[in-house]
GUVEX-775543 format. One record per atom (N, C-alpha, C): residue number from 0; atom name; x negated, z negated, y. Coordinates in Angstrom, 3 decimals, decimal comma, always signed. Layout:
N
+-----+------+----------+----------+----------+
! pos ! site !       xx !       zz !       yy !
+-----+------+----------+----------+----------+
! NUM !   CA !        X !        Z !        Y !
...
+-----+------+----------+----------+----------+
This chain:
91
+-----+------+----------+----------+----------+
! pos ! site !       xx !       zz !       yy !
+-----+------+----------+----------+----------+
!   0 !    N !  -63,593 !  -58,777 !  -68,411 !
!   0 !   CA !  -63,180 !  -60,114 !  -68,022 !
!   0 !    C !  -64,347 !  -60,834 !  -67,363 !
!   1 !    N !  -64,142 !  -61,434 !  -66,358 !
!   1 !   CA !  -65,433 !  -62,586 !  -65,850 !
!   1 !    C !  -65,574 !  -63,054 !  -66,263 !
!   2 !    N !  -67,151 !  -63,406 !  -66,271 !
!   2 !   CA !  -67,430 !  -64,256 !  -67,158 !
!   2 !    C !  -68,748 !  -65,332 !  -66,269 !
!   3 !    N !  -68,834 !  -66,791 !  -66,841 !
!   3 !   CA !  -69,389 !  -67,700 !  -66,006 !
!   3 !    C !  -70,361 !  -68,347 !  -66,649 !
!   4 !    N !  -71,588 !  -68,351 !  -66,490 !
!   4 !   CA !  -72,785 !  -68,849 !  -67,168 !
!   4 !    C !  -72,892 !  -69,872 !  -66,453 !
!   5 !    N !  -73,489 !  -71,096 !  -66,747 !
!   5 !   CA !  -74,199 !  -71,946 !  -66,033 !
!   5 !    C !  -75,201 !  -73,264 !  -66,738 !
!   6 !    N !  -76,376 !  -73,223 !  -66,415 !
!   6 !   CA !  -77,249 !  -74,379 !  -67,398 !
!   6 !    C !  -77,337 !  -75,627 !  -66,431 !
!   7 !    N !  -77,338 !  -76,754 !  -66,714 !
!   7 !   CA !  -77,726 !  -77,579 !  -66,289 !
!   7 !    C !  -79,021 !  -78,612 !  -66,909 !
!   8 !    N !  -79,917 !  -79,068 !  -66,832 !
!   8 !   CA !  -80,643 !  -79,841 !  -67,298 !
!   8 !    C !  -80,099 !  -81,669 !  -67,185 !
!   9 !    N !  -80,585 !  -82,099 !  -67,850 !
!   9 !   CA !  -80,271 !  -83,393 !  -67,993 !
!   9 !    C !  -81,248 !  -84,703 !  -68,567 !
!  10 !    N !  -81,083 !  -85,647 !  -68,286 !
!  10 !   CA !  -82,015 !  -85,836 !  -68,928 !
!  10 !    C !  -81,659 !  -87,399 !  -69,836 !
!  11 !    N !  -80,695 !  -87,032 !  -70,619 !
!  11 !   CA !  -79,902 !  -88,449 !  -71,059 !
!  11 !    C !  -80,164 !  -87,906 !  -72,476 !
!  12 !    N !  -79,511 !  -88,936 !  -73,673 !
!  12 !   CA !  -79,566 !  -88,076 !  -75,052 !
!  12 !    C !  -78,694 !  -87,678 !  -75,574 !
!  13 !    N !  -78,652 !  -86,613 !  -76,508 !
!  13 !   CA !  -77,820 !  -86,409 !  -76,694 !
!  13 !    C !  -76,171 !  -86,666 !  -76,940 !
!  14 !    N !  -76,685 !  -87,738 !  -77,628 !
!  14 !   CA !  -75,007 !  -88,550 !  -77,935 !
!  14 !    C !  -74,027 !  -89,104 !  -76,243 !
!  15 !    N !  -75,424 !  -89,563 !  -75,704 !
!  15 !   CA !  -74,659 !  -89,777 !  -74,059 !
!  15 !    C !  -74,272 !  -88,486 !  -73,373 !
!  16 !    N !  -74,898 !  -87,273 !  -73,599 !
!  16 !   CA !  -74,324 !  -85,877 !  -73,232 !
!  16 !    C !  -73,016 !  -85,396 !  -73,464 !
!  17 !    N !  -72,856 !  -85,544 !  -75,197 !
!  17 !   CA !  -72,002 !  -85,360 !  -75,276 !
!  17 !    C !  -70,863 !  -86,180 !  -75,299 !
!  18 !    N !  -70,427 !  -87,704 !  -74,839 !
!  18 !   CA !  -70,096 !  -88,587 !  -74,342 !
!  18 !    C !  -69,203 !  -88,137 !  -73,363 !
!  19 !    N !  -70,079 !  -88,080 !  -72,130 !
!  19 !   CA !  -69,958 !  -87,465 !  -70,799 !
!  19 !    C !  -68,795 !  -86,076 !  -70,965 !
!  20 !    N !  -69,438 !  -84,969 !  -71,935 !
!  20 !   CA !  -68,534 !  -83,896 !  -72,011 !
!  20 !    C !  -67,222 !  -84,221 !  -72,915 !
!  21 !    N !  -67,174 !  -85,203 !  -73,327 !
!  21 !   CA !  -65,850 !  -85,901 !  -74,036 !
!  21 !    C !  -65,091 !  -86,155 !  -72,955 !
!  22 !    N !  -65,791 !  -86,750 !  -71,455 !
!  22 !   CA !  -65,155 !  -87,361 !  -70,712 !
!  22 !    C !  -64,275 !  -86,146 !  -69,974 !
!  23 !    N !  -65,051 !  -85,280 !  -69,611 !
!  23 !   CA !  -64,402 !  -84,196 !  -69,089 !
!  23 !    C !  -64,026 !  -83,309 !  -69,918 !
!  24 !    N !  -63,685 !  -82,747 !  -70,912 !
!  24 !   CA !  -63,147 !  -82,217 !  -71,936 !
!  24 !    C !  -61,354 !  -83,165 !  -71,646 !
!  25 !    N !  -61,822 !  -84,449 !  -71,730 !
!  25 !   CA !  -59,812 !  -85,051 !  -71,429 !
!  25 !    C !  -59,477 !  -84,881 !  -70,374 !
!  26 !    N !  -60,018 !  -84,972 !  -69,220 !
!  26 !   CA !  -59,636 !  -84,193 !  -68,199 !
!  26 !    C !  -59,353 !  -82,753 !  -67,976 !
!  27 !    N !  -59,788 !  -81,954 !  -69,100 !
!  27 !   CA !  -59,302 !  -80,891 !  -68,486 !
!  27 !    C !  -58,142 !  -80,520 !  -69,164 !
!  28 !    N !  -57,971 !  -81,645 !  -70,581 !
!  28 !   CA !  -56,751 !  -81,253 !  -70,840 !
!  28 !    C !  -55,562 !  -81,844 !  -70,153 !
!  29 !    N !  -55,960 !  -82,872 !  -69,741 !
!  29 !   CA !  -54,640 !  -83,969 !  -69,016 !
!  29 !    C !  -54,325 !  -82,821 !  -67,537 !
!  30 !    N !  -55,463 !  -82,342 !  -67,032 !
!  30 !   CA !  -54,572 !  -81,933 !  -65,632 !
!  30 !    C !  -54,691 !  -80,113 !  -66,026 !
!  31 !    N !  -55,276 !  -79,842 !  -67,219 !
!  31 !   CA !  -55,383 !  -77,944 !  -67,334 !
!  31 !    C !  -54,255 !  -77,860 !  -68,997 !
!  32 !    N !  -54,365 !  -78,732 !  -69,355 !
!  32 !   CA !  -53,387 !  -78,332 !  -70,994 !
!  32 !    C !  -54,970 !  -77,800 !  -72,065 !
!  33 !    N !  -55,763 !  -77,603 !  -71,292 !
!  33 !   CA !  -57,187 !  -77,094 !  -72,157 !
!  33 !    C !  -57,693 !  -77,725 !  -73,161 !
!  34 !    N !  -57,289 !  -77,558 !  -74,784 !
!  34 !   CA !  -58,051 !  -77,931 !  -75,635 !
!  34 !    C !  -59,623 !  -77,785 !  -76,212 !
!  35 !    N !  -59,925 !  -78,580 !  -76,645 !
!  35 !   CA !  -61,559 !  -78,172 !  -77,139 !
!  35 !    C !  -61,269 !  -79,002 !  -78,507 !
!  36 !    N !  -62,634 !  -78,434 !  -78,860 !
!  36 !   CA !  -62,519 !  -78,742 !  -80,602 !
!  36 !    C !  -64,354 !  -78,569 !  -80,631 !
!  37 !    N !  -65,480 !  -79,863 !  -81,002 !
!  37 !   CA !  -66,439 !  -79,534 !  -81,595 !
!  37 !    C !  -66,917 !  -78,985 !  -82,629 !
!  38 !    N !  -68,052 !  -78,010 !  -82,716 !
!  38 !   CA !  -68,653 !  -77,322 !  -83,589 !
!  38 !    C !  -69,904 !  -77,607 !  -83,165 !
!  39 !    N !  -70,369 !  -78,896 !  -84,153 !
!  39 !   CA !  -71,588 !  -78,866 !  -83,782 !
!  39 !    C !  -72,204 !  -79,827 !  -82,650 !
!  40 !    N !  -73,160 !  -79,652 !  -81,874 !
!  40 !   CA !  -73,075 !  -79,757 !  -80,541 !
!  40 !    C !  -72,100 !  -79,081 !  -79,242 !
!  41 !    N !  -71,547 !  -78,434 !  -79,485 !
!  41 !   CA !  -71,228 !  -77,457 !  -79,171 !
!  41 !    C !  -69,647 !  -77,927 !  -79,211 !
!  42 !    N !  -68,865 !  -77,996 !  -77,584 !
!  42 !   CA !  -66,967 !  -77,757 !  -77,770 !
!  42 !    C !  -66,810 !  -76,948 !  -77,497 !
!  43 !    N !  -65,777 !  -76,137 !  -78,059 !
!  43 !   CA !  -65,317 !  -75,090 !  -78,267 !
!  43 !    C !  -63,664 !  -75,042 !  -77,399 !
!  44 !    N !  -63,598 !  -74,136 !  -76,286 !
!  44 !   CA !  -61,945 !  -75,105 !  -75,413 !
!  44 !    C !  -61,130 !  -73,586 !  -75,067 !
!  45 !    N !  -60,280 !  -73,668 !  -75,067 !
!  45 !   CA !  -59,477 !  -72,651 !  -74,705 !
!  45 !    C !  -58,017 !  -73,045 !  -74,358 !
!  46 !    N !  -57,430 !  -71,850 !  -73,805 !
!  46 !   CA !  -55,703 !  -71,566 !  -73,352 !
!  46 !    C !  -55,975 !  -70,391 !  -72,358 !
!  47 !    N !  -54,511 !  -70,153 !  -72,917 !
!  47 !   CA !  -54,121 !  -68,735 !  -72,518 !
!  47 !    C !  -55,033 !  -68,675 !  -70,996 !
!  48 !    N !  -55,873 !  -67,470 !  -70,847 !
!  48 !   CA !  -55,989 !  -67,307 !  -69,494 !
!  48 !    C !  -57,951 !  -67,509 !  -69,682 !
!  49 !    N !  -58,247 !  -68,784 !  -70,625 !
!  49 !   CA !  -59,517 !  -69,285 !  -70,772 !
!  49 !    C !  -60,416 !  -69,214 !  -71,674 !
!  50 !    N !  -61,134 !  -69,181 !  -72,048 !
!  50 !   CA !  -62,047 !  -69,793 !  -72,936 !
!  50 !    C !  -63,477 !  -69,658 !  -73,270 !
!  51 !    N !  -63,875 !  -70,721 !  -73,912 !
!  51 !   CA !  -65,310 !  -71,089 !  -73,585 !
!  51 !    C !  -66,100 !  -71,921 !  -74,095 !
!  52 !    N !  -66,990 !  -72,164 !  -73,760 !
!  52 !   CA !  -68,167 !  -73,591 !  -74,801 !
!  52 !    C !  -68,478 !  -74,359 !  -73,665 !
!  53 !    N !  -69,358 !  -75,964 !  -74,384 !
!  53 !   CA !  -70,119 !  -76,264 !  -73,662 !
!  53 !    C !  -70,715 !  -76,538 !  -74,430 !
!  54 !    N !  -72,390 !  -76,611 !  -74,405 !
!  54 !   CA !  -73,007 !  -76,823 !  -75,319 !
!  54 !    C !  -74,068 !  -77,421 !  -75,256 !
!  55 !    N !  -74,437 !  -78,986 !  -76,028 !
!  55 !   CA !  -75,174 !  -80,104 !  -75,162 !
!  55 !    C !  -76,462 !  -79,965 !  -76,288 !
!  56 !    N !  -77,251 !  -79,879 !  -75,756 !
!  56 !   CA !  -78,933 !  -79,996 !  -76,548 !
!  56 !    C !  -79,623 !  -80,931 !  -75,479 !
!  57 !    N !  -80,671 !  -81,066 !  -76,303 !
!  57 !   CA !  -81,570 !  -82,479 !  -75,844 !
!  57 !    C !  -82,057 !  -82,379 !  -73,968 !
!  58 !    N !  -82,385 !  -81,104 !  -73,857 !
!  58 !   CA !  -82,481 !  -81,424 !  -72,468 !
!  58 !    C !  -81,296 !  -80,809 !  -71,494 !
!  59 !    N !  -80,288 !  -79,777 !  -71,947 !
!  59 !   CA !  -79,707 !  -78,853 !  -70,914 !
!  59 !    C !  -77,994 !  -79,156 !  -71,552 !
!  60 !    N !  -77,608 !  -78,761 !  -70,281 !
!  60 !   CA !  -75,533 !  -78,588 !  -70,729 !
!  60 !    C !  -75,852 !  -76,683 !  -70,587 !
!  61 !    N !  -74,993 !  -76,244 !  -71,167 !
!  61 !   CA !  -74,544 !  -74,826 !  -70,845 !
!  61 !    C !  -73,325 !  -74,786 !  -70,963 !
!  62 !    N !  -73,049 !  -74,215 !  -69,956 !
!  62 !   CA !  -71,548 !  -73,884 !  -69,772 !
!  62 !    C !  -70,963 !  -72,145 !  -69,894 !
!  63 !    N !  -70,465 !  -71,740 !  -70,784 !
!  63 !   CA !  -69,567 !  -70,330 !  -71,077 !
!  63 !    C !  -68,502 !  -70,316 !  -70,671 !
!  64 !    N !  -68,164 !  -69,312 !  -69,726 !
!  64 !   CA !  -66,609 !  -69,320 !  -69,818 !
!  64 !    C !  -66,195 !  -68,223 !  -69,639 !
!  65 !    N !  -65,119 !  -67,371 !  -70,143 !
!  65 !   CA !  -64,183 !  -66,050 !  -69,988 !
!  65 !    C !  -63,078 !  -66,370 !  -69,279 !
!  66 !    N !  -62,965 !  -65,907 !  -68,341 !
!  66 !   CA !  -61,264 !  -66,114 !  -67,638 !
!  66 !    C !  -60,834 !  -64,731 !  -68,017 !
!  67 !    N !  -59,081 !  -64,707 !  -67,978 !
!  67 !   CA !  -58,415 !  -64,004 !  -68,133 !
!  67 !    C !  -57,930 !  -63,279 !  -66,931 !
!  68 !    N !  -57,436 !  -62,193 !  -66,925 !
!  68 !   CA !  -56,931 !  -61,289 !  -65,995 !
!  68 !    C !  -56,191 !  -62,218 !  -64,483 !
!  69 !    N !  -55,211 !  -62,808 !  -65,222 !
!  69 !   CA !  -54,528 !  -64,070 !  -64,170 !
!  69 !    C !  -55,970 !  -64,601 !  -63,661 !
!  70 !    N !  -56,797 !  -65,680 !  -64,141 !
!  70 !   CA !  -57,770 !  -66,285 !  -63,241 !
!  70 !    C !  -58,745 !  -65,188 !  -62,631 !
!  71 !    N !  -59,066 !  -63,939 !  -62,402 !
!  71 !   CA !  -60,415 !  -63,342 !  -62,512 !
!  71 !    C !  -60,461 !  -63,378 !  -60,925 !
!  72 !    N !  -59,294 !  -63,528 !  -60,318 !
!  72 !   CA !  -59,350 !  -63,140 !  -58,419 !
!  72 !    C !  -60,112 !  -65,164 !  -58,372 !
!  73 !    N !  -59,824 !  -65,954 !  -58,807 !
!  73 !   CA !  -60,317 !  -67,055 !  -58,531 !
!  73 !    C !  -61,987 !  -67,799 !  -59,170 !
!  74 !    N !  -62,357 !  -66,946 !  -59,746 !
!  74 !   CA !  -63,408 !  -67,116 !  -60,188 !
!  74 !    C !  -64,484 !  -67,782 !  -59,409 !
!  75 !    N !  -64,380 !  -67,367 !  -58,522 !
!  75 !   CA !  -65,438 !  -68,359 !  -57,771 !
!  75 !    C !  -64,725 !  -70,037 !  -57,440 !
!  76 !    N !  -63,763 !  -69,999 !  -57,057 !
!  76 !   CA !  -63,379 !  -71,571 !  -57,264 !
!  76 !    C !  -63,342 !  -72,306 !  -58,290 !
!  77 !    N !  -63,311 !  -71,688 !  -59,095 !
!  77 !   CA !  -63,704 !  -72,189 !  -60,737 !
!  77 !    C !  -64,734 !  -72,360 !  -60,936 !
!  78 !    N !  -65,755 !  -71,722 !  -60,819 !
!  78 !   CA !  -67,328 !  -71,441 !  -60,759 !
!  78 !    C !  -67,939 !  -72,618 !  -59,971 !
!  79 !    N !  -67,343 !  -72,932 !  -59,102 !
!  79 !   CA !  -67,307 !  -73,633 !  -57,828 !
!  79 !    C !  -67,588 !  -75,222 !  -58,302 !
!  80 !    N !  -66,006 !  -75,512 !  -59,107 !
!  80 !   CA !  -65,661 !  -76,766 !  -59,589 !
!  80 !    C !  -66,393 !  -77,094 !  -60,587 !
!  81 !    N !  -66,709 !  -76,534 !  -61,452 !
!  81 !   CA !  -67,445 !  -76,290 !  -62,502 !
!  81 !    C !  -68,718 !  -77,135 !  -62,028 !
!  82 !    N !  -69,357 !  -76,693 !  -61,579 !
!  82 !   CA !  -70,828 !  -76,676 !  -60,761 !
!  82 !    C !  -70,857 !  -78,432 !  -59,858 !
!  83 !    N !  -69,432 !  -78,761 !  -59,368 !
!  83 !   CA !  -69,486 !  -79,800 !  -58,969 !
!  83 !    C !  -69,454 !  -80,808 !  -60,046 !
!  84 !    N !  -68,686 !  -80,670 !  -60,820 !
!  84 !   CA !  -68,556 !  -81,698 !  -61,920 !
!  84 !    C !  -69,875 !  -81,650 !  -62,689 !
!  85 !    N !  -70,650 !  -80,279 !  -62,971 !
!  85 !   CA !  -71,661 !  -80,948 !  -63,493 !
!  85 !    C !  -72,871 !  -81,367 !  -62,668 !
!  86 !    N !  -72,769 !  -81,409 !  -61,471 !
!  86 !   CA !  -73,921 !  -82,206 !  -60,688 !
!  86 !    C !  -72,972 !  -83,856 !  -60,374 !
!  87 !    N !  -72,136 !  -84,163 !  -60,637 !
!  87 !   CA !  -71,187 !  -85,360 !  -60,580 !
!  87 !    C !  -71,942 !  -86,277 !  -61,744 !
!  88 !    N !  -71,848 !  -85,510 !  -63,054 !
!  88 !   CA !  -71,918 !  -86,206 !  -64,086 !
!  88 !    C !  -73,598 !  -85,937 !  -64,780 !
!  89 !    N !  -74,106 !  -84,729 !  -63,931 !
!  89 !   CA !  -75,696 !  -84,495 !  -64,644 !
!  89 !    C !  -77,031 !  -84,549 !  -63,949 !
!  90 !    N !  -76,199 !  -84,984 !  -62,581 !
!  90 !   CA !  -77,454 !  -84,566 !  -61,591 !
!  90 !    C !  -78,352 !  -85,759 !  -61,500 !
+-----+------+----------+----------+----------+
């Protein structure tokens, strides 16, 4: 399965990090159906097809993700969006 790494640095604190990934976490359920659930620093999000972390520490976001067979031909547009939203919200 593909799979999508990505770090970002940041330089806000934590609680505003993970704030921010609250913000987009409801977005991805309002327009993807994608739940997340924290552990930690750390959301935990999935649906059929997905799943993955994000995981906010004092200086960096990391982003995990597994796509499923259905997403794996689109991976780079995902990869893509991904990458925009977090220079939107981290850059």
């Amino acid at each position: 399965m593909p799979k999508i790494d990505i770090r970002r640095p940041h330089q806000l604190s934590i609680a505003e990090a993970r704030a921010v990934v609250d913000q987009v976490a409801a977005r991805m359920h309002e327009k993807l159906g994608i739940d997340g659930q924290w552990q930690g620093d750390t959301l935990r999000f999935s649906r059929p097809g997905v799943s993955g972390t994000i995981a906010v520490s004092s200086d960096a976001i990391q982003v995990n993700a597994e796509l499923g067979l259905m997403l794996s031909p689109l991976k780079g547009m995902v990869e893509q969006e991904i990458r925009r939203k977090l220079d939107e919200h981290f850059a």
